[in-house]
C-alpha positions in Angstrom: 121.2 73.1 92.8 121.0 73.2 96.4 119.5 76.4 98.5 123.1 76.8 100.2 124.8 76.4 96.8 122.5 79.1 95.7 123.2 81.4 98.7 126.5 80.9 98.5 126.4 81.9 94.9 124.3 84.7 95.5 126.3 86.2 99.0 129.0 86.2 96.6 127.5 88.5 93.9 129.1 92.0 93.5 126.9 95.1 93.7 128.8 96.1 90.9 127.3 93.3 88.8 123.8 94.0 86.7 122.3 91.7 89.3 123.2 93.3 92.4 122.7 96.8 90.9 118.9 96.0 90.2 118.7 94.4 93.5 120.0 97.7 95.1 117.7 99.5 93.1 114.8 97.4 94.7 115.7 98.0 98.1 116.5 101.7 98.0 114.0 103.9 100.4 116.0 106.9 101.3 113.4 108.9 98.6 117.1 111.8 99.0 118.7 108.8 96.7 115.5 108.0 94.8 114.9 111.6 94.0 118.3 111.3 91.5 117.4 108.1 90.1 117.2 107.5 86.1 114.1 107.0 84.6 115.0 103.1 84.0 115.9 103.1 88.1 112.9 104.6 88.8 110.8 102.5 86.6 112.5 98.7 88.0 112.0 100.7 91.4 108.3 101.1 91.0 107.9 97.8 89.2 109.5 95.9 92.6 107.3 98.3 95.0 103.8 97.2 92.8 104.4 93.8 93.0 105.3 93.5 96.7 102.1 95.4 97.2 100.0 93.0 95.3 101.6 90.4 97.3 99.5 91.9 100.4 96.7 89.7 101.7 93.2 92.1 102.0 93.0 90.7 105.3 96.6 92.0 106.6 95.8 94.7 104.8 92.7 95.2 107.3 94.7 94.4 110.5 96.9 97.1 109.6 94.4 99.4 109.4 92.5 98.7 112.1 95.4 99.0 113.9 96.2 102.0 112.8 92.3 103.4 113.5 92.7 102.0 117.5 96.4 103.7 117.7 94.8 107.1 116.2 91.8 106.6 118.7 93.8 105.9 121.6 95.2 109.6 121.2 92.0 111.8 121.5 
């Protein structure tokens, strides 16, 4: 299968569908519409949030921070 077959398929996928329910669940950030969340929404929430985090290279991990430490610096 082709990547525009597949993105067709995949633009054409209802939210409605398990599919586009779990990816909705993966994408939520508004913590107001977490906070109601089942424990099986929270649970394929925290799942997606781990992995993404995992998927963070130490070193952009380290230019973050140290970007962080120069804006907080730049304050005093």
């Amino acid at each position: 299968m082709t990547w525009d077959e597949f993105s067709d398929l995949l633009s054409g996928l209802s939210p409605d569908s398990p599919l586009g329910r779990i990816v909705q669940i993966r994408l939520e950030t508004d913590k107001e519409v977490i906070k109601y969340f089942t424990p099986s929404q929270l649970k394929i929430n925290a799942e997606w949030r781990n992995r993404r985090a995992k998927a963070v290279s130490p070193e952009s991990l380290n230019d973050v921070l140290e970007g962080f430490k120069r804006a907080f610096l730049s304050m005093t």
